[in-house]
C-alpha positions as CSV (number, residue, x, y, z in Angstrom):
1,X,31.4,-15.6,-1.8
2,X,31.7,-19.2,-2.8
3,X,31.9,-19.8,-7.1
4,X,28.7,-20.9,-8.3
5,X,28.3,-23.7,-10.2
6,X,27.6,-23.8,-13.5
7,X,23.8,-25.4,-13.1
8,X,22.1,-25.9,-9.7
9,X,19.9,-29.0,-8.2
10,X,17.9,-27.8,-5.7
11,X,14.3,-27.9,-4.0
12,X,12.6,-26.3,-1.2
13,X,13.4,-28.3,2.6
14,X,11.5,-30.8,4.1
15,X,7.7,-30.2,4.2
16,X,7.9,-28.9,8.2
17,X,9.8,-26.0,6.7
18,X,7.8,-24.5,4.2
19,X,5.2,-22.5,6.2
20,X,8.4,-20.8,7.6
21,X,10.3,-20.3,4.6
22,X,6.7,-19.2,2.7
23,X,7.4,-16.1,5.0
24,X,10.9,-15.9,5.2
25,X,12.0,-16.2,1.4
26,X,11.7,-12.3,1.1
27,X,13.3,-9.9,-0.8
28,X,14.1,-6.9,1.1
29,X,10.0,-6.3,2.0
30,X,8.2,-4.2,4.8
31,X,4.9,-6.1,5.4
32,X,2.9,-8.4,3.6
33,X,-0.3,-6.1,1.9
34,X,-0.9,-5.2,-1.3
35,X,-1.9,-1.9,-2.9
36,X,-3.3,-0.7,-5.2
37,X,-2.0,2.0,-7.5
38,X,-4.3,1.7,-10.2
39,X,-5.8,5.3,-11.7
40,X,-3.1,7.3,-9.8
41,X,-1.2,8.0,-13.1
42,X,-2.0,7.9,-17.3
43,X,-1.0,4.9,-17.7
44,X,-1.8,4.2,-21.3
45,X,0.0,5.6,-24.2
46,X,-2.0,8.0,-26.0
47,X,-3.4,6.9,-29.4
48,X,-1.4,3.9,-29.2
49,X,-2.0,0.3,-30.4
50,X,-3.2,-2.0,-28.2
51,X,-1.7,-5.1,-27.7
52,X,-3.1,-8.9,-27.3
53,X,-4.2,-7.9,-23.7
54,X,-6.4,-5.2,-22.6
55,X,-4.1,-4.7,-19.6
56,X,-0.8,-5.5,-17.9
57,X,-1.0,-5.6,-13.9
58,X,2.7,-5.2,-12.7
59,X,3.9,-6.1,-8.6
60,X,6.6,-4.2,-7.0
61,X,8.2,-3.1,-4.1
62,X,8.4,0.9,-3.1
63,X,11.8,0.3,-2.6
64,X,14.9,1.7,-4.2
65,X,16.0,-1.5,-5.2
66,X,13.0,-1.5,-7.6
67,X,13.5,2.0,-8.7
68,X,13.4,0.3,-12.7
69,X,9.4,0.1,-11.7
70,X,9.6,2.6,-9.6
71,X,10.7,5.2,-12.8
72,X,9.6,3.2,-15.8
73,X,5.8,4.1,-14.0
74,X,6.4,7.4,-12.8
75,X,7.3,8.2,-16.0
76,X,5.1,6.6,-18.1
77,X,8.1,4.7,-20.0
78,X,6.4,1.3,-19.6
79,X,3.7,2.2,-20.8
80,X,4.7,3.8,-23.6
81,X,5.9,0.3,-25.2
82,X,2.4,-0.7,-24.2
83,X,0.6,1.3,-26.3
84,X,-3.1,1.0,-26.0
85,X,-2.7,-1.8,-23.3
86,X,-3.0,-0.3,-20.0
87,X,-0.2,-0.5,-16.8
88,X,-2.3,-2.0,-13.6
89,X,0.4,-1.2,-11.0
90,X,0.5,-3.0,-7.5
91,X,2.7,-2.4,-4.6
92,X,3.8,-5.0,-2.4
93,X,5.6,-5.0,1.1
94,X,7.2,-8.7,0.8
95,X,8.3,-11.6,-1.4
96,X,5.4,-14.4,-0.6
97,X,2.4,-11.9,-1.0
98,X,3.7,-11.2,-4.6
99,X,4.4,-14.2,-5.6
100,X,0.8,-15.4,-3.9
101,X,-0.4,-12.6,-6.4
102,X,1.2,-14.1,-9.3
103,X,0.2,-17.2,-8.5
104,X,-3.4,-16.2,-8.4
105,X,-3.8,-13.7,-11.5
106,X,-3.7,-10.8,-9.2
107,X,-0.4,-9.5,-11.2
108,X,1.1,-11.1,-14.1
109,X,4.1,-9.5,-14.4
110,X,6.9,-8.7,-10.7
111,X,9.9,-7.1,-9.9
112,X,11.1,-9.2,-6.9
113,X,14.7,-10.7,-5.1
114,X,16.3,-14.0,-5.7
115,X,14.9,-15.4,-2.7
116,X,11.1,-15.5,-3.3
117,X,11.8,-16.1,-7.3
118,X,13.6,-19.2,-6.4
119,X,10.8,-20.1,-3.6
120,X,8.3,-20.0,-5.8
121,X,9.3,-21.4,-8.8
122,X,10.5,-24.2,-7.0
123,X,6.9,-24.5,-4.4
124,X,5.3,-24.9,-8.3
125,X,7.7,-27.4,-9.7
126,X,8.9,-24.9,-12.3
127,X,5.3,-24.5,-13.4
128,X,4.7,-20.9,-12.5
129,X,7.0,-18.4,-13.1
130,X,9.8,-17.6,-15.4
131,X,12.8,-15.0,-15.1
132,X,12.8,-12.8,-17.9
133,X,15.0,-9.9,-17.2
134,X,17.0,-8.4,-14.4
135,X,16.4,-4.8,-13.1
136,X,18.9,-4.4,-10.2
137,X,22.4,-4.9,-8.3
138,X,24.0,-4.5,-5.2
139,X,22.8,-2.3,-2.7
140,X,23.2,-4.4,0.4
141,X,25.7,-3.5,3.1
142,X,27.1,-4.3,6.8
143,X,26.4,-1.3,8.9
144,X,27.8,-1.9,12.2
145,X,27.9,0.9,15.5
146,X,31.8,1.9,15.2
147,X,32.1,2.5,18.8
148,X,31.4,-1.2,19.4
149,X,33.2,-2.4,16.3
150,X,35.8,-1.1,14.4
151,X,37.2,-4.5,12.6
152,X,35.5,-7.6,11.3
153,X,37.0,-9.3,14.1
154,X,35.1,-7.3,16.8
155,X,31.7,-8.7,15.1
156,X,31.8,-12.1,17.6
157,X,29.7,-11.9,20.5
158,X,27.9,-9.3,18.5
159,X,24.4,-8.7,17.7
160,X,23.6,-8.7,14.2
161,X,20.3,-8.0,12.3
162,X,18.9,-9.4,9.0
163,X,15.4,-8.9,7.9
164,X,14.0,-12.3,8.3
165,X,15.2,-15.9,8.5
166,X,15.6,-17.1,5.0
167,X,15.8,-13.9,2.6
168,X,18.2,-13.0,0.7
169,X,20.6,-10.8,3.3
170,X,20.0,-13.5,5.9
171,X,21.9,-15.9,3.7
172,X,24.1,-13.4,2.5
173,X,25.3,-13.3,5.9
174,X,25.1,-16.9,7.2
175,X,27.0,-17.7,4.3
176,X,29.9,-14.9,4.7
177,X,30.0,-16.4,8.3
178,X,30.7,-19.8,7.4
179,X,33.5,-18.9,5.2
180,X,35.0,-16.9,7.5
181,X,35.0,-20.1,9.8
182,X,32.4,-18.8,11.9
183,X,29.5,-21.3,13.3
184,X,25.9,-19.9,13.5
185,X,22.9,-22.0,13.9
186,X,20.7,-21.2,10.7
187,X,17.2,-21.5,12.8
188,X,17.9,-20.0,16.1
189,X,20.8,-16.9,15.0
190,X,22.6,-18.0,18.1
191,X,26.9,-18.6,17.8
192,X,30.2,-16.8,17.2
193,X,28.2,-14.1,16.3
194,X,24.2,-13.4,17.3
195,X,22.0,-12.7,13.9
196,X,18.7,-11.4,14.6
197,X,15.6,-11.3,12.4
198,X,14.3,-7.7,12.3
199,X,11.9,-6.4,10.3
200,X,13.9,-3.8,8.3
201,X,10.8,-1.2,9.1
202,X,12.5,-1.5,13.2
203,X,15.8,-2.2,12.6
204,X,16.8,1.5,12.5
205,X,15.1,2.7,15.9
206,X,16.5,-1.1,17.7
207,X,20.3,0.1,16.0
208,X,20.0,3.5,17.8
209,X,18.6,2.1,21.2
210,X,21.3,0.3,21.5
211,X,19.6,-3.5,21.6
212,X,21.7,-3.9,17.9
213,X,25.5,-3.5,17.2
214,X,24.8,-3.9,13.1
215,X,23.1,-4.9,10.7
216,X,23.2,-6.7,6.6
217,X,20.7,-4.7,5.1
218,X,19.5,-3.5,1.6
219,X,19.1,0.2,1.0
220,X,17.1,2.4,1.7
221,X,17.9,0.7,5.6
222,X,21.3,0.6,5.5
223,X,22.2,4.3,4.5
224,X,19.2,5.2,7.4
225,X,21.4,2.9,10.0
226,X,24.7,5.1,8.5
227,X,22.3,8.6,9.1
228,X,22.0,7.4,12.6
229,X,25.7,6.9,13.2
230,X,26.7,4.1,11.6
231,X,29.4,2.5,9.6
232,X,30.0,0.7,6.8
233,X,32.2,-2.2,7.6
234,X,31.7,-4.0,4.1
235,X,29.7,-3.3,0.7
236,X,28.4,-7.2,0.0
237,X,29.1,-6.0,-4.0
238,X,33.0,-6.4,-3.1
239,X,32.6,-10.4,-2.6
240,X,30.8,-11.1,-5.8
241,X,33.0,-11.1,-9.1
242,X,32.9,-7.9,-11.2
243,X,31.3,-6.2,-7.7
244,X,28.0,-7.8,-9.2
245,X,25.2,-9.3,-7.4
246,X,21.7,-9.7,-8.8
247,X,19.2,-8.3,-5.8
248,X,15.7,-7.6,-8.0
249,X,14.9,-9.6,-11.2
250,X,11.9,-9.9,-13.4
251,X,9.4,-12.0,-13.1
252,X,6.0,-13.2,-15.3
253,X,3.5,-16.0,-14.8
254,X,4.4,-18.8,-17.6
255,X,1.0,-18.6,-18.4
256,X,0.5,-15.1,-18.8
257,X,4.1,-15.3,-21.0
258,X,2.3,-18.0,-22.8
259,X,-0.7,-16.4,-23.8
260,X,0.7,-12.7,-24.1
261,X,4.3,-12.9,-25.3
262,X,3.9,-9.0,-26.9
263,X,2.7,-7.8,-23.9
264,X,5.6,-9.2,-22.3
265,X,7.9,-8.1,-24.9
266,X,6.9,-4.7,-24.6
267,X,7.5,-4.4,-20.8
268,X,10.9,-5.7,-20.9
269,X,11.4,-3.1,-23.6
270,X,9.9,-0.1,-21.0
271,X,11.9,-1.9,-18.4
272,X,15.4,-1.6,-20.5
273,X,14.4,1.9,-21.8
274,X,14.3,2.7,-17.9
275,X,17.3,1.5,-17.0
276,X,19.2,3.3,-19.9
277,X,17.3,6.1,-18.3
278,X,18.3,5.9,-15.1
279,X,21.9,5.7,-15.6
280,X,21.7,8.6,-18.3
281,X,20.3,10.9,-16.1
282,X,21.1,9.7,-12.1
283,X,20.0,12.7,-10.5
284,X,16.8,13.0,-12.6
285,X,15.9,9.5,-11.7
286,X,16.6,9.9,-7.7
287,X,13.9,12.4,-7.9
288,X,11.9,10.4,-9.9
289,X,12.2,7.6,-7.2
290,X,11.7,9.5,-4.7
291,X,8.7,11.2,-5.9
292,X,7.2,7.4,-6.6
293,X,7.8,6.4,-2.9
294,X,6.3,9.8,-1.4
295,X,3.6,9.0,-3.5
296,X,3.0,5.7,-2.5
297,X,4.6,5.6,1.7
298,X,3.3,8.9,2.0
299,X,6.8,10.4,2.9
300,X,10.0,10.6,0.7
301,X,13.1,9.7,1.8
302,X,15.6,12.4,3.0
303,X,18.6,13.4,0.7
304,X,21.3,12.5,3.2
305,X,19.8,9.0,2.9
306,X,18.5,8.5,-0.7
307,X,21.9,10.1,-1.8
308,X,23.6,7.6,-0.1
309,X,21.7,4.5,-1.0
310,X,21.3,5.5,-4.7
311,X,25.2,5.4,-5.1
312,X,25.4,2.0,-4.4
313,X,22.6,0.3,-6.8
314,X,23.3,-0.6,-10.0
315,X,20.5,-0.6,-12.6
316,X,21.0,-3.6,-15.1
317,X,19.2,-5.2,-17.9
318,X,21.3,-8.4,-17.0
319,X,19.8,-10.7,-14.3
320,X,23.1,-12.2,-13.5
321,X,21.7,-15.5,-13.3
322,X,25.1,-17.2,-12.2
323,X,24.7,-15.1,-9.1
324,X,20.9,-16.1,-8.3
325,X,22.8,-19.4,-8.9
326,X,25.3,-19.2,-6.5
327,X,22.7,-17.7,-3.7
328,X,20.2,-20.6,-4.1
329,X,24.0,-22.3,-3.4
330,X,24.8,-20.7,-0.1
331,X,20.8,-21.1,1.3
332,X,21.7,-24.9,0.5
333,X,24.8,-24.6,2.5
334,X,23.1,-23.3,5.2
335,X,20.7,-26.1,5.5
336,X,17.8,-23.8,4.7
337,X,17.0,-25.4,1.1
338,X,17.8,-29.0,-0.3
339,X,19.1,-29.7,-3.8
340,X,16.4,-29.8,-6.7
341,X,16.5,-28.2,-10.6
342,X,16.4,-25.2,-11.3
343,X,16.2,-25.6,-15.3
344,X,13.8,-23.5,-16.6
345,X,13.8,-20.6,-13.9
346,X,14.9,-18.3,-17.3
347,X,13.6,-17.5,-20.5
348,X,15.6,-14.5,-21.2
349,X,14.8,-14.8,-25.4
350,X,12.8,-12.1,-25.3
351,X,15.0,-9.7,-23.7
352,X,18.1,-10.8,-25.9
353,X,16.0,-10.4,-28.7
354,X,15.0,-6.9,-27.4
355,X,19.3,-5.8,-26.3
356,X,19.8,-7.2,-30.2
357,X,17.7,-4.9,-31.4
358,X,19.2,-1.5,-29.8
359,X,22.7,-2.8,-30.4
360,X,23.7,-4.3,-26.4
361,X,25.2,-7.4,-26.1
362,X,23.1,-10.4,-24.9
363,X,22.3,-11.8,-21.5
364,X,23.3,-15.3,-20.1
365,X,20.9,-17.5,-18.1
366,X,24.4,-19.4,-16.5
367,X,22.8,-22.7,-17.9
368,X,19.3,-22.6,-16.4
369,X,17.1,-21.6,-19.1
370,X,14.5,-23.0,-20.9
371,X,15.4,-26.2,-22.4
């Protein structure tokens, strides 16, 4: 991947694109509804304090790239920080519908991918949502059908899949074509190499018909293309310095931040406790993950899949804003956004404040924070 620059200028493309990009800025989503969650577990700390809001309603993903809300509900470590404030959980199956809740008060706090964070905070002007924390990396691989490819050079003529024109693997991908010296049209997918847009829900039963030779996927898809046969031609962690990429950050409405900065404080101090969790006790946490998304999908994931996938996330405080930086760079390069500012997309104060406290080194915001 390119370097990225030490600030970004960017806004959103020309008006005709937005209803497209609306859709396409996704994370690494399934659909587009809500749901709820609320009552399912005891989500308020026993006997504790309530904060300056009666309650907290937090978006995610049931996704393993969210696993930090995933865990931190499941086992009632967000809400412990919470006290007598009580966790309103939401699930969501793609970028735009959570950041259409945030927008309209439905949540005030997300877990989402670069993508829609940098969508809608630049839709808004920088008016709506901040940064404040980063919950995963990595994650994201090139799964290809080894009896049709074998090298990166056997990937022209080939038909790869990305989850939807604009998100963050799509661009992953345009962009690791181009510098490979590749040309792909960005709209239509067509050129050296064929990207199609497949919803990831599809992706695996299209990769074992035959009708695709690969995919650039995030997990849990990728190690489900692998159980059907596939291979892992390249980890996207290996192209990013210090194999780090940020793929799910934390997001709150400036408002609600405004209005409710303990309340804030306090999840970013259930989200950290989580992490440090997680990567205390992996195998405890898998389970716990896993017994969140059976929970909410109804099925759980099998072990030769969710064993795989879990090995290649990494669960971090740090948002690893120079990466978000350097994305927003290559969808840019790609012709799928124009330049505008980005200044103010972070506020990580809090969360320093909060990594201070229990001894971790602080987080940097790579020059676009809060002015």
């Amino acid at each position: 991947m390119s370097a990225p620059r030490s600030t970004v200028r960017r806004s959103l493309a020309a008006a005709a694109a937005l209803p497209l990009l609306a859709v396409a800025l996704t994370a690494c989503g399934y659909g587009s509804q809500a749901k709820d969650d609320d009552g399912k577990k005891a989500n308020v700390s026993a006997g504790g304090r309530k904060l300056s809001a009666d309650s907290v309603k937090i978006g995610y993903f049931p996704n393993l790239t969210h696993a930090t809300a995933l865990v931190g509900v499941q086992e009632g470590l967000i809400a412990k920080e919470l006290g007598g404030t009580e966790v309103k959980p939401s699930t969501f199956n793609a970028g735009p519908s959570e950041i259409e809740a945030l927008n309209a008060g439905s949540i005030d706090i997300g877990f989402i991918g670069p993508s829609p964070a940098i969508n809608g905070f630049s839709k808004s002007r920088g008016k709506n949502l901040r940064i404040v924390g980063g919950s995963a990396s990595g994650g994201v691989k090139l799964v290809v059908n080894p009896k049709k490819i074998k090298t990166v050079d056997d990937l022209r003529g080939k038909r790869i899949a990305t989850p939807q024109l604009g998100n963050t693997q799509d661009v992953a991908f345009l962009n690791w074509i181009s510098e490979k010296g590749w040309r792909v049209d960005a709209q239509s997918g067509k050129g050296d190499v064929f990207v199609v847009r497949s919803d990831n829900k599809v992706t695996p039963d299209a990769f074992r018909g035959g009708s695709l030779d690969g995919a650039w996927v995030p997990e849990p898809t990728a190690s489900k293309l692998v159980a059907e046969g596939g291979k892992v031609l390249l980890d996207e962690s290996s192209l990013w310095p210090g194999n780090k990429f940020v793929i799910t950050n934390i997001i709150v409405s400036q408002t609600f931040l405004s209005e409710h900065p303990d309340v804030v404080e306090a999840v970013l101090r259930g989200s950290v406790n989580t992490n440090a969790w997680i990567n205390a006790n992996p195998d405890e946490a898998k389970a716990s993950a896993n017994a969140a998304l059976r929970e909410l999908s109804g099925k759980a994931l099998a072990p030769e899949v969710i064993d795989q996938a879990w090995k290649s996330i990494r669960f971090t405080d740090d948002p690893l804003a120079a990466t978000l930086d350097a994305q927003a760079e290559h969808a840019v390069k790609a012709g799928l956004l124009e330049e505008t500012d980005l200044t103010g997309i972070y506020d990580l104060t809090p969360l320093n404040r909060i990594l201070e406290a229990a001894g971790k080194p602080a987080v940097s915001d790579a020059g676009l924070g809060v002015k």
